[in-house]
N, C-alpha and C positions, 0 to 999 in steps of 0.2 A: 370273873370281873376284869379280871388284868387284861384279859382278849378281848374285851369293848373298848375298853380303853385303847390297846394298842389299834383296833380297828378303825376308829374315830380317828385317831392322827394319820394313818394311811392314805383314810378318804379325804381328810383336809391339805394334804398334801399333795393328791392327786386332783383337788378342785383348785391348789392353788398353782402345780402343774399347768393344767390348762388356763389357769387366769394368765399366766406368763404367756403361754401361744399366746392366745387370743389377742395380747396386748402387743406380740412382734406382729400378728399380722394384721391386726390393725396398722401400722408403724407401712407396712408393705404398703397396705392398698392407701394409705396417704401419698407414698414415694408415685407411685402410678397413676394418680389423681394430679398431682402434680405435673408426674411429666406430659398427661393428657392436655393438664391446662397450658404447658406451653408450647407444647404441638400445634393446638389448637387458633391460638390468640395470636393478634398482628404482633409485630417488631420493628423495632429501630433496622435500618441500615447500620453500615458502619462507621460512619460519620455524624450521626445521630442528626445529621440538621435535615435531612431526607425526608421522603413520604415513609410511611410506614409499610412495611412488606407486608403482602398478604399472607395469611394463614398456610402452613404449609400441605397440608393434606385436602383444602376445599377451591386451592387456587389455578388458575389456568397460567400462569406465571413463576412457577415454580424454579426455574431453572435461571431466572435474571439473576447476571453475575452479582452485582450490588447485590441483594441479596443472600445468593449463596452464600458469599466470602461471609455475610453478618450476621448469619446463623451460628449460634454459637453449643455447637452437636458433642463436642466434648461435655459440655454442662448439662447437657441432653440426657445421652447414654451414662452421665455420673450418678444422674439421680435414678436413672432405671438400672442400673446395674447394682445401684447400693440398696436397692429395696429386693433382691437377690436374695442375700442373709438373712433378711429378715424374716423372710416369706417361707425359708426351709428351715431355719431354726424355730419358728411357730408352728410350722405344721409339725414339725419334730414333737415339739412341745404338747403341741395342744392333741395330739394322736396319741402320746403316752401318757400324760393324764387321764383321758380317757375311757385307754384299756385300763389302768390300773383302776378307775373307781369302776367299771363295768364288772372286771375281774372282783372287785372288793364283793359287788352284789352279790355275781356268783355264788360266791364262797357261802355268805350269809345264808343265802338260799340253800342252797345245799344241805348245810348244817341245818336249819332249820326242817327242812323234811325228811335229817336224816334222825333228829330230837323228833319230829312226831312220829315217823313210822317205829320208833322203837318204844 
């Protein structure tokens, strides 16, 4: 009985393993969403009183200085660089919960045909 027991908390540890990935990479593919969206969508100049600059990846204008300078790519690469950790500590995560509740089945199975063949 004590080995259902310890079994039971292994797996619940292992589902709550992976609930953590799941929830940094969730966290990830928000960072990436984001910095899609602001790839994507027009922007101020640098003096904000301006036309709004076009989109940076659909636009034939790409390289107007006014714009480049008011691109602001530090803020860019901060958000995609911070969703980094996030994305390799969840898969960390959510790949060893995983193994460990697959490994749990294993086991059970195992045991279990090694109780009926005897």
């Amino acid at each position: 009985m004590r080995s259902l027991v310890y079994d039971n908390e292994f797996r619940a540890r292992a589902r709550r393993t992976q609930g953590w990935g799941l929830a940094l990479l969730t966290v990830a593919a928000l960072c990436w969403v984001w910095f899609g969206v602001l790839l994507l969508t027009p922007y101020e100049d640098g003096d904000g009183g301006g036309s709004p600059c076009p989109t940076l990846l659909t636009s034939e204008y790409v390289h107007h200085d006014d714009c480049v300078e008011a691109r602001d790519w530090p803020g860019l690469l901060a958000v995609l660089g911070g969703s980094v950790p996030f994305a390799v500590i969840g898969g960390v995560l959510y790949t060893s919960g995983s193994v460990s509740h697959r490994t749990a089945e294993h086991l059970a199975e195992v045991k279990r045909l090694d109780a009926a063949r005897d």
